[in-house]
DSSP file (Angstrom, degrees, kcal/mol; ACC not computed):
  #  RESIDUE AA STRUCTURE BP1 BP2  ACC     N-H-->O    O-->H-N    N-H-->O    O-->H-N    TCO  KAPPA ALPHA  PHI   PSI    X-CA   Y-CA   Z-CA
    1    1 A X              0   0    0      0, 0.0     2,-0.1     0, 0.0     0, 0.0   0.000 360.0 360.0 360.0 117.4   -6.9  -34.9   56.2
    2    2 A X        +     0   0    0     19,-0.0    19,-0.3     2,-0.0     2,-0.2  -0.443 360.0 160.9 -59.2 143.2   -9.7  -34.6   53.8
    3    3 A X        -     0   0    0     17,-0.1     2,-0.4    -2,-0.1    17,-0.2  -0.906  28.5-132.7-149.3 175.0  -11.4  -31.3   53.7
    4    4 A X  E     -A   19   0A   0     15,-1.1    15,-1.2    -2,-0.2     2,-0.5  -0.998  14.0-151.6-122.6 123.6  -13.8  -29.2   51.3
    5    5 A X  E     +A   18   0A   0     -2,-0.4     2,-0.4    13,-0.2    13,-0.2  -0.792  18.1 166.4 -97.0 139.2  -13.5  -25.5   50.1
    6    6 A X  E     -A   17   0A   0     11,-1.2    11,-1.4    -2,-0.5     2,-0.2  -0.951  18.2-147.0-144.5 135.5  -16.2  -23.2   49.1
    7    7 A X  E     -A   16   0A   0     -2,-0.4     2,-0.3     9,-0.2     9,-0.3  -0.532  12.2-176.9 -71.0 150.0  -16.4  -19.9   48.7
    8    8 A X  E     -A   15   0A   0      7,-2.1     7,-4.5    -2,-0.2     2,-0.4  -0.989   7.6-179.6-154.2 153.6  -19.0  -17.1   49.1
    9    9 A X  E     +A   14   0A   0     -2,-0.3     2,-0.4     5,-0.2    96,-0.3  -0.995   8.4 169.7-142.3 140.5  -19.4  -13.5   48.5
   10   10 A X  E >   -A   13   0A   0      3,-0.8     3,-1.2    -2,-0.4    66,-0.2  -0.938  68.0 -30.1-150.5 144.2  -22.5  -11.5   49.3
   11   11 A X  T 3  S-     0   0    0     94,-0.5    97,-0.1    -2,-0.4    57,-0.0  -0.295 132.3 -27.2  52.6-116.4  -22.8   -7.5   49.2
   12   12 A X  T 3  S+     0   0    0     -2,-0.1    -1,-0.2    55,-0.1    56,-0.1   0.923 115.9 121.4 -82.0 -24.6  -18.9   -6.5   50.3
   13   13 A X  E <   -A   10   0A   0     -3,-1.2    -3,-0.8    54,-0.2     2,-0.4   0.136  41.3-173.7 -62.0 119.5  -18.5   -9.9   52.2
   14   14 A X  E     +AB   9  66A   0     52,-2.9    52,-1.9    -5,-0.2     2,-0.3  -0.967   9.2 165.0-100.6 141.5  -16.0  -12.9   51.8
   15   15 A X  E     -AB   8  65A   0     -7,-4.5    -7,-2.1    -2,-0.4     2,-0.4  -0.974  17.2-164.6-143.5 157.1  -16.0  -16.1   53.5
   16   16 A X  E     -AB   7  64A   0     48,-2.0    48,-3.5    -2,-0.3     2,-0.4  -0.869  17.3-167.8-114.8 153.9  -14.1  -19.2   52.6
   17   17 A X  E     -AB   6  63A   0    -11,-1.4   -11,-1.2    -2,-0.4     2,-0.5  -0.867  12.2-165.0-158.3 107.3  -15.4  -22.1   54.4
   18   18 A X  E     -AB   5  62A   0     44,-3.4    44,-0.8    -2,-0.4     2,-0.3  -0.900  11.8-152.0-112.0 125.7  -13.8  -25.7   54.7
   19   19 A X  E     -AB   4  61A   0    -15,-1.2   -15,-1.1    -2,-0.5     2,-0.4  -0.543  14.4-168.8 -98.0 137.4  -16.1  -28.4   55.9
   20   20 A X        -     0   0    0     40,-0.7     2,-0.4    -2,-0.3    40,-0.3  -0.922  42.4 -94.2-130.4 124.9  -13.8  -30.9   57.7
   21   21 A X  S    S+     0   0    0     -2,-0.4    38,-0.3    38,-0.3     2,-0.2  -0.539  81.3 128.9 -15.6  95.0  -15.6  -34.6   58.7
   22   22 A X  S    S-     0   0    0     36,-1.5     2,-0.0    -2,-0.4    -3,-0.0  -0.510  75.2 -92.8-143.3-170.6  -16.7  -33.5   62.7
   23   23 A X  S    S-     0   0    0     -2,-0.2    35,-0.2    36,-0.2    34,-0.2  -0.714  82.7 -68.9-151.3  64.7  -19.6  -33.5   64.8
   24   24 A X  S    S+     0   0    0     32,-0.4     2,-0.8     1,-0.2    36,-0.1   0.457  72.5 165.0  84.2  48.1  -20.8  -29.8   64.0
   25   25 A X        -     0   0    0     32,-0.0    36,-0.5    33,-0.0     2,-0.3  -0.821  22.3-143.6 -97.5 153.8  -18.6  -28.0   65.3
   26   26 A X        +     0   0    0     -2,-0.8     7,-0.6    34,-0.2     2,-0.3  -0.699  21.8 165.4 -65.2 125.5  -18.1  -23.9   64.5
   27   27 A X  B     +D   32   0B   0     -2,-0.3    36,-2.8     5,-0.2     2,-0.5  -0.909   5.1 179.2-150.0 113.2  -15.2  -21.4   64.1
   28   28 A X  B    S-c   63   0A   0      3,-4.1    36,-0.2    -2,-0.3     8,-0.1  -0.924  82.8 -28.2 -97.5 118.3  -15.8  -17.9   62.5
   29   29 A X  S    S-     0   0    0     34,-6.7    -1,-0.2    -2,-0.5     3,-0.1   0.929 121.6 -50.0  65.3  31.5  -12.3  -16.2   62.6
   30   30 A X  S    S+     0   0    0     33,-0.4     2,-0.5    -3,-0.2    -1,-0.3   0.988 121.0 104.0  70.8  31.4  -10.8  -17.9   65.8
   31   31 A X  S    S-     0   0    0     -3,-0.0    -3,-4.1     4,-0.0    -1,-0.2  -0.987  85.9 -88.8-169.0 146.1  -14.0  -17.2   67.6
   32   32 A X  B  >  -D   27   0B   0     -2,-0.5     4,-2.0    -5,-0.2     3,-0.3  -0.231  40.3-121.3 -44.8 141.7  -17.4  -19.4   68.8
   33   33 A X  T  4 S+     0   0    0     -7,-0.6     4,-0.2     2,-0.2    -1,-0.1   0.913 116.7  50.3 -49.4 -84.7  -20.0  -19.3   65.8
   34   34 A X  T  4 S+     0   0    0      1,-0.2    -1,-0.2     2,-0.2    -2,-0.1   0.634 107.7  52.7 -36.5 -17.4  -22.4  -17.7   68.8
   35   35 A X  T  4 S+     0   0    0     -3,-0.3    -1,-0.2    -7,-0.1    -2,-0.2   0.972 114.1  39.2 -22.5 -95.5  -19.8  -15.5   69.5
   36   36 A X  S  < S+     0   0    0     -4,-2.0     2,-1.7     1,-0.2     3,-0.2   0.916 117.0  46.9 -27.8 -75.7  -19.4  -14.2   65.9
   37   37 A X        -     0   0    0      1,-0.2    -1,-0.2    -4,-0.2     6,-0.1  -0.613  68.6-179.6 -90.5 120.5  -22.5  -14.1   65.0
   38   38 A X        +     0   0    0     -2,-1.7     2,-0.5     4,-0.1    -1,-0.2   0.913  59.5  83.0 -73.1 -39.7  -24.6  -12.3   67.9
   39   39 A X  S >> S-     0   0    0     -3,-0.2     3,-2.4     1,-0.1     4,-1.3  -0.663  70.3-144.1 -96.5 136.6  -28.0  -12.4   66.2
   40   40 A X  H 3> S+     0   0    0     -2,-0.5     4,-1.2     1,-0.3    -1,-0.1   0.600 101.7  49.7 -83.9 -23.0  -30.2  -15.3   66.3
   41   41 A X  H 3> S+     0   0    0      1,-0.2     4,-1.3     2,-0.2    -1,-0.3   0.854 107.9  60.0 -85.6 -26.0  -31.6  -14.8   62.4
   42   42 A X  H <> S+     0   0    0     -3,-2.4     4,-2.3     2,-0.2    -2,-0.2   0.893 101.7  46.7 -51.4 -43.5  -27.9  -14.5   61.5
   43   43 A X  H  X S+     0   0    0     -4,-1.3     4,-2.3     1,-0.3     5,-0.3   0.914 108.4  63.1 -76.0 -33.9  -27.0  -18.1   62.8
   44   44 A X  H  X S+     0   0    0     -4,-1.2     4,-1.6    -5,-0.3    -1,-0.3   0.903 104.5  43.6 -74.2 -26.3  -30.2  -19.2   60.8
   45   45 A X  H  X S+     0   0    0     -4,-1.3     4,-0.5     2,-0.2    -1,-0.2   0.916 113.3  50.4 -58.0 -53.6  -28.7  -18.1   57.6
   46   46 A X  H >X S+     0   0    0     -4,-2.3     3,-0.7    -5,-0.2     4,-0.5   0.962 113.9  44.9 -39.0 -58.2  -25.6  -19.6   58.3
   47   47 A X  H 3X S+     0   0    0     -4,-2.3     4,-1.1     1,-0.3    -2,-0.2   0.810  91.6  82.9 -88.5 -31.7  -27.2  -22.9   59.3
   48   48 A X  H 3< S+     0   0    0     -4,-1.6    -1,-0.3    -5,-0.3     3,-0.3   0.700  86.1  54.0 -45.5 -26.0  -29.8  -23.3   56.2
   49   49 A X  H XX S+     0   0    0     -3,-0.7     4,-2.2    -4,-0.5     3,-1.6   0.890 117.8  43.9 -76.5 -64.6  -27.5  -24.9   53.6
   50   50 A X  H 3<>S+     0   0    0     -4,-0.5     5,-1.0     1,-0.3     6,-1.0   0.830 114.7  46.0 -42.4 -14.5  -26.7  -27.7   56.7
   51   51 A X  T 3<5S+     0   0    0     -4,-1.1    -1,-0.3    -3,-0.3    -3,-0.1   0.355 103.7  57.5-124.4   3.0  -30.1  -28.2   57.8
   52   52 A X  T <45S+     0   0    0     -3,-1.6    -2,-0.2     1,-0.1    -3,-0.1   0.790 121.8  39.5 -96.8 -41.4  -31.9  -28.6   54.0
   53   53 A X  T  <5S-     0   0    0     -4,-2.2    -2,-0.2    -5,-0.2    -3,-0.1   0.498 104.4-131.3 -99.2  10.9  -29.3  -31.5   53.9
   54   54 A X  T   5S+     0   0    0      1,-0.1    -3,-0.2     2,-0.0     3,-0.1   0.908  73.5 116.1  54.0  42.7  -29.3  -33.0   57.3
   55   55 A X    >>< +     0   0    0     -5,-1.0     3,-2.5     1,-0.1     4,-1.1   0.190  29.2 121.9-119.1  30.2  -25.5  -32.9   57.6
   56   56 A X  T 34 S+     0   0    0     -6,-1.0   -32,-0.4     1,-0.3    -1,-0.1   0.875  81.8  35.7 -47.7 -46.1  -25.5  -30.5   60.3
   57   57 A X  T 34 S+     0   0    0    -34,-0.2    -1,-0.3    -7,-0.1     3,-0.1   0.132 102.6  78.2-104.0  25.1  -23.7  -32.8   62.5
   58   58 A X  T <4 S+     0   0    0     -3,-2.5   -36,-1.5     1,-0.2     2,-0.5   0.752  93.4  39.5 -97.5 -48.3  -21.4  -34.3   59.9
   59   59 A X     <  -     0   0    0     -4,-1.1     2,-0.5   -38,-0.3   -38,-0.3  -0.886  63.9-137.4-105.9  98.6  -19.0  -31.7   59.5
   60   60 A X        -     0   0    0     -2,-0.5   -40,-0.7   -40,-0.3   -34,-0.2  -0.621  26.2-140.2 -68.7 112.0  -17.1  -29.3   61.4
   61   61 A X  E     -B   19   0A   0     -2,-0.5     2,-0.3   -36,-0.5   -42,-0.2  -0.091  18.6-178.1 -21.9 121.8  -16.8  -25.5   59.8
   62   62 A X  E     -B   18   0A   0    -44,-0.8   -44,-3.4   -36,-0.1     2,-0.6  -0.901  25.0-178.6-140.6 114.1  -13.5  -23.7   60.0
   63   63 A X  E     -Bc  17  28A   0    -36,-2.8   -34,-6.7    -2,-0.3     2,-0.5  -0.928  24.4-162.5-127.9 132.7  -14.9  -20.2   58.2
   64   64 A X  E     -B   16   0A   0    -48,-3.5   -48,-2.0    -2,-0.6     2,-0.4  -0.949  19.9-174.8-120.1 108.7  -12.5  -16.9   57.4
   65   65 A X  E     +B   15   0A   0     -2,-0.5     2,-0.3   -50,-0.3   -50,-0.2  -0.911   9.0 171.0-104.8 119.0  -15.5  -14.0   56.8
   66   66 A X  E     +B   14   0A   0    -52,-1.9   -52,-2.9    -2,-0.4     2,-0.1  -0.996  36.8  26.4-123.7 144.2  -13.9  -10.6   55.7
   67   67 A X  S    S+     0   0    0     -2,-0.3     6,-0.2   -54,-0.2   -54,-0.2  -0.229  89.0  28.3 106.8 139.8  -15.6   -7.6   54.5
   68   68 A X  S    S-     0   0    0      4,-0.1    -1,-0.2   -55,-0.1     2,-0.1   0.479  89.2 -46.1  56.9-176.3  -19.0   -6.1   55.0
   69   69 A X     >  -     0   0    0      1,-0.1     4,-3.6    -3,-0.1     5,-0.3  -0.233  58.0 -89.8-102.9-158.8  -21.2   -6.4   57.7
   70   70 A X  H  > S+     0   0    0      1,-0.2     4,-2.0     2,-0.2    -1,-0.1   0.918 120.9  43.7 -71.4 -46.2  -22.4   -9.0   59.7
   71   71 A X  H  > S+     0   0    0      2,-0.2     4,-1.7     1,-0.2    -1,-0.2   0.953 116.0  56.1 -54.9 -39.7  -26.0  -10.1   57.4
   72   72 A X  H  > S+     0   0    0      1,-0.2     4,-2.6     2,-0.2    -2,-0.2   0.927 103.3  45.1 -66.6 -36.2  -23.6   -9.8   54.6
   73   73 A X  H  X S+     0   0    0     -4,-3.6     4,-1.8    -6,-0.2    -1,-0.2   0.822 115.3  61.9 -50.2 -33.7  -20.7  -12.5   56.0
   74   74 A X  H  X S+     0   0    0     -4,-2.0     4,-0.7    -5,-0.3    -2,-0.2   0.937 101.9  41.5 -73.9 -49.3  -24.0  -14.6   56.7
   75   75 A X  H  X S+     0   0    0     -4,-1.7     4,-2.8     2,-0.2    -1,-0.2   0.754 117.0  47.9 -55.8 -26.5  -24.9  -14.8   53.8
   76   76 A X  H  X S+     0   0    0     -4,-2.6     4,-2.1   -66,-0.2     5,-0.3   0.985 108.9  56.2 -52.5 -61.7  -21.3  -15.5   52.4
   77   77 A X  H  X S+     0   0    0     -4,-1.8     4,-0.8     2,-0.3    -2,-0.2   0.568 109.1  46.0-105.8 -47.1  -20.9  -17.7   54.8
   78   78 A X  H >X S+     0   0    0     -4,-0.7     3,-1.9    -5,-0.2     4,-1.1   0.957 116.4  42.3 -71.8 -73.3  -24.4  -19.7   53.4
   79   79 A X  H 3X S+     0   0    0     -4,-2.8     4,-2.5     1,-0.3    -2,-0.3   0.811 113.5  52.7 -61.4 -35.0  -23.6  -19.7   49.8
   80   80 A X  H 3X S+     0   0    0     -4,-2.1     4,-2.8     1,-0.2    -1,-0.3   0.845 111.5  50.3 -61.9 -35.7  -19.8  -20.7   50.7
   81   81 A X  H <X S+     0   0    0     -3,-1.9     4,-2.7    -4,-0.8    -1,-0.2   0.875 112.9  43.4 -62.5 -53.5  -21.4  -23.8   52.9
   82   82 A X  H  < S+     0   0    0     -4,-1.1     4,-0.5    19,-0.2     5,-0.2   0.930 108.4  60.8 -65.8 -53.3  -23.5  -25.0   50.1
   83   83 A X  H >X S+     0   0    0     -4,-2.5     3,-4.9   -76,-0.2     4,-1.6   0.944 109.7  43.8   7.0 -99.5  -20.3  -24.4   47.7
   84   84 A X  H >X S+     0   0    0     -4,-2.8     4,-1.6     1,-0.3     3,-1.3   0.856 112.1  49.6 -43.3 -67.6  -18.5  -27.1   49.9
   85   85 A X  H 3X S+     0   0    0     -4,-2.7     4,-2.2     1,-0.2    -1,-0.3   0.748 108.3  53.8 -35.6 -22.7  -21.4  -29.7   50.1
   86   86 A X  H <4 S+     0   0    0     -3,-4.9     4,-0.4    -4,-0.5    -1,-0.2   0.746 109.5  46.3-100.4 -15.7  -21.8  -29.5   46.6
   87   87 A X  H << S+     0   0    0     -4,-1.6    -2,-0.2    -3,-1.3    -1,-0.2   0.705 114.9  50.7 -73.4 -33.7  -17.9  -30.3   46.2
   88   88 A X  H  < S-     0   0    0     -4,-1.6    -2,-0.2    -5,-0.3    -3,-0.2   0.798 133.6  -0.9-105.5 -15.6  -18.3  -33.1   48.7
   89   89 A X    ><  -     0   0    0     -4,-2.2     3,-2.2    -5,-0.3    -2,-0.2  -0.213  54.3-167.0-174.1 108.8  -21.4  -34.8   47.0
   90   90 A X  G >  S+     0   0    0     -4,-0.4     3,-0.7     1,-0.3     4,-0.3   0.339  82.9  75.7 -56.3  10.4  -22.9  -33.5   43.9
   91   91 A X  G 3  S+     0   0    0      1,-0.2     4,-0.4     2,-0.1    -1,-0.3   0.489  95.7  58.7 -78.3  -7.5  -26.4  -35.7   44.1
   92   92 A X  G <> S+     0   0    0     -3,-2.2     4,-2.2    -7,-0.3     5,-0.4   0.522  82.5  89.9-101.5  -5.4  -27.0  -32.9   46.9
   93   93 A X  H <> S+     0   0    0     -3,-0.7     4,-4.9     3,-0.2     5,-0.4   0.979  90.4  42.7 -46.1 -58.4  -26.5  -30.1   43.7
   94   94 A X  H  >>S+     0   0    0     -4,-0.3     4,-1.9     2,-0.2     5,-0.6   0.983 112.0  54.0 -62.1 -53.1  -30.7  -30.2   42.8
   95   95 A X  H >>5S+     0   0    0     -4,-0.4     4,-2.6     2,-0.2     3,-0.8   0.873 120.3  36.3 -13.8 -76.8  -31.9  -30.0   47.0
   96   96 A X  H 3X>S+     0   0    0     -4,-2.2     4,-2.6     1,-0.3     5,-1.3   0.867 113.3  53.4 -76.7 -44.1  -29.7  -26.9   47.3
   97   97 A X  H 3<5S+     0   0    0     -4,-4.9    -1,-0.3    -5,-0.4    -2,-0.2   0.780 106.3  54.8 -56.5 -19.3  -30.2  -25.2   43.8
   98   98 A X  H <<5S+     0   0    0     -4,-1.9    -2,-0.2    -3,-0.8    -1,-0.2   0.821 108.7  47.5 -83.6 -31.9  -33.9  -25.3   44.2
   99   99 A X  H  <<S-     0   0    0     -4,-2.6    -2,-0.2    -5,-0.6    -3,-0.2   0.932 107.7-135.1 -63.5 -44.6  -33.6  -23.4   47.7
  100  100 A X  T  <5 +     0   0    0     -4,-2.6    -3,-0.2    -5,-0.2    -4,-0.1   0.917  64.7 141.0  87.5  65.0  -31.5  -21.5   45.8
  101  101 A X  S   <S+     0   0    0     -5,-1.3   -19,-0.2     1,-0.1    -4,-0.2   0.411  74.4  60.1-128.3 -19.9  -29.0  -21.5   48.7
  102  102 A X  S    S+     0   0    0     -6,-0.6     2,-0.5    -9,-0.1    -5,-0.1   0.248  80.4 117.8-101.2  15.0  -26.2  -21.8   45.4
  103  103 A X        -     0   0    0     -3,-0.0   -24,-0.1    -6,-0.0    -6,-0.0  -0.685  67.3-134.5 -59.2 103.6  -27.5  -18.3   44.0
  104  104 A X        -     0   0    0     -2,-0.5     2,-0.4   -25,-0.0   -94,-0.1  -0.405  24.3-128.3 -34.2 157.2  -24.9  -15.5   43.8
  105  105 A X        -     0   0    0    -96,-0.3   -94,-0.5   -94,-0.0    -1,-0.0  -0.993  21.5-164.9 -52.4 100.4  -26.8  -12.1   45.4
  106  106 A X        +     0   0    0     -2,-0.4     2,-1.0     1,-0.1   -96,-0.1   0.475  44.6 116.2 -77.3  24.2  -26.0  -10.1   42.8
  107  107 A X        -     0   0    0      1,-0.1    -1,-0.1     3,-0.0     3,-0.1  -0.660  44.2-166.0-126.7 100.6  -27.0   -6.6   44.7
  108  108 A X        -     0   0    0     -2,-1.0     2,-0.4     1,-0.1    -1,-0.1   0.059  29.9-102.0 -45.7 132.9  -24.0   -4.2   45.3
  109  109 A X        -     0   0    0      0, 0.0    -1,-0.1     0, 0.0   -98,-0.0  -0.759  42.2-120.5 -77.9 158.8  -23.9   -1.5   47.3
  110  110 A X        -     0   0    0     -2,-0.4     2,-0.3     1,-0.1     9,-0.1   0.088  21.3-116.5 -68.9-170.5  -24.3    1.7   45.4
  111  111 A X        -     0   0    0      7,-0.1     2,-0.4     8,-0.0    -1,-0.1  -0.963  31.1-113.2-108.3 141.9  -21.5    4.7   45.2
  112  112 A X        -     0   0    0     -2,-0.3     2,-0.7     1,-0.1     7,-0.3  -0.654  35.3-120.1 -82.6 138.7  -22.4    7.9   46.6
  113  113 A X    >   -     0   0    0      5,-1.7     3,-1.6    -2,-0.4     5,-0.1  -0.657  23.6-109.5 -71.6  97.3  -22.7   10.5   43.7
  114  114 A X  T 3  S+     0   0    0     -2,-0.7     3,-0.1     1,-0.3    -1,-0.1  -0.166 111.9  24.8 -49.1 119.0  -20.3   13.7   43.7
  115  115 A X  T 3  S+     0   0    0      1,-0.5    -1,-0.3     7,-0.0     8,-0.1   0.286 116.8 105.4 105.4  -3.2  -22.4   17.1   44.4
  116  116 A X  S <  S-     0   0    0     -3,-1.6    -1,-0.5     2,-0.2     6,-0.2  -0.548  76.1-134.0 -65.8 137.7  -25.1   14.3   46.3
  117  117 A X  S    S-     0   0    0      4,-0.2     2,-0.1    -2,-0.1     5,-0.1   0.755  86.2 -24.2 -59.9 -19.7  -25.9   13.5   49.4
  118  118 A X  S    S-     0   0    0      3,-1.2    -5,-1.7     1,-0.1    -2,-0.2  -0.540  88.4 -62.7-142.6-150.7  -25.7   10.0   48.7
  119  119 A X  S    S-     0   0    0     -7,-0.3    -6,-0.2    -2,-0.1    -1,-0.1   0.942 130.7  -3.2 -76.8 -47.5  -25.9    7.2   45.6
  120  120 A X  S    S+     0   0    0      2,-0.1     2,-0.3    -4,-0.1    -1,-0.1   0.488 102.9 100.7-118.3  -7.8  -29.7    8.4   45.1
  121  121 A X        -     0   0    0     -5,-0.0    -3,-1.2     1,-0.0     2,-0.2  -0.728  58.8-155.1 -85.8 138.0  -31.0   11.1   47.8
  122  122 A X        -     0   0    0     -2,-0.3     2,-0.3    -6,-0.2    -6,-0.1  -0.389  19.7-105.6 -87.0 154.8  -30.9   14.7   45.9
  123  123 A X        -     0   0    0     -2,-0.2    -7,-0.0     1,-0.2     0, 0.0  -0.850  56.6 -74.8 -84.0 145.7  -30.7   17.8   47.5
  124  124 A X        -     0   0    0     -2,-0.3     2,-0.7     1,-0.1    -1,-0.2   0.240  42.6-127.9 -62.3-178.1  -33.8   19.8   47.5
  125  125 A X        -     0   0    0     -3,-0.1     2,-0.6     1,-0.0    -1,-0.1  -0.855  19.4-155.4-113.1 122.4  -34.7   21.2   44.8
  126  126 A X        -     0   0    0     -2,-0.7    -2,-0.0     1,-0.2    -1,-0.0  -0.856  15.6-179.9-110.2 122.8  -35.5   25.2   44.8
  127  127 A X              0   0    0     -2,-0.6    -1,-0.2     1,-0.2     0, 0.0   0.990 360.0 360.0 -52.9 -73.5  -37.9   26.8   42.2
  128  128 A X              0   0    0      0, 0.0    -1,-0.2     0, 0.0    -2,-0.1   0.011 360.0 360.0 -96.8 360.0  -37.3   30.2   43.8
């Protein structure tokens, strides 16, 4: 059985995602995409790499998201999607780089700072 892997990571978030030759279905984690993801802007992240190349109903998704929260797996979850399309045909490379759906996010969470409340909130500060 042919399949494709791609990877994605955004904020703490992993997801591997193998595109199988289907008729569009989803499985986050054993569990219904709509399931997974509960919110409706989430599934649209998910679904933008599929729907800029109109293979939405081409493939069937088997995705393992670990890590982070739920926007961040969504976006793993995108860049890992694009990943795989671009492994199963690289004439689709410029489309999806221009979208910029094959962009890393570079932006980390911070670490909270010892003697802090947080990575960047202070305590106040007293003159007197």
């Amino acid at each position: 059985m042919v399949q494709y892997l791609g990877t994605g990571r955004r904020k703490r978030s992993v997801a591997r995602v193998f595109l199988r030759p289907g008729k569009g279905e989803i499985k986050v984690n054993d569990r219904s995409f709509e399931n997974y993801f509960p919110t409706e802007s989430s599934r649209a992240v998910v679904r933008q790499a599929l729907a800029a190349t109109e293979t939405a109903d081409k493939f069937d998704l088997l995705i393992l998201a670990q890590g982070g929260g739920v926007a961040g797996q969504a976006g793993a979850v995108r860049l890992g999607i694009a990943r795989a399309l671009v492994e199963f045909n690289v004439e689709l490379r410029p489309k999806l780089k221009k979208l910029g759906f094959l962009t890393r996010d570079p932006r980390q969470h911070e670490r909270k700072k010892y003697g802090q409340k947080g990575a960047r909130k202070r305590f106040q500060f007293s003159k007197r």
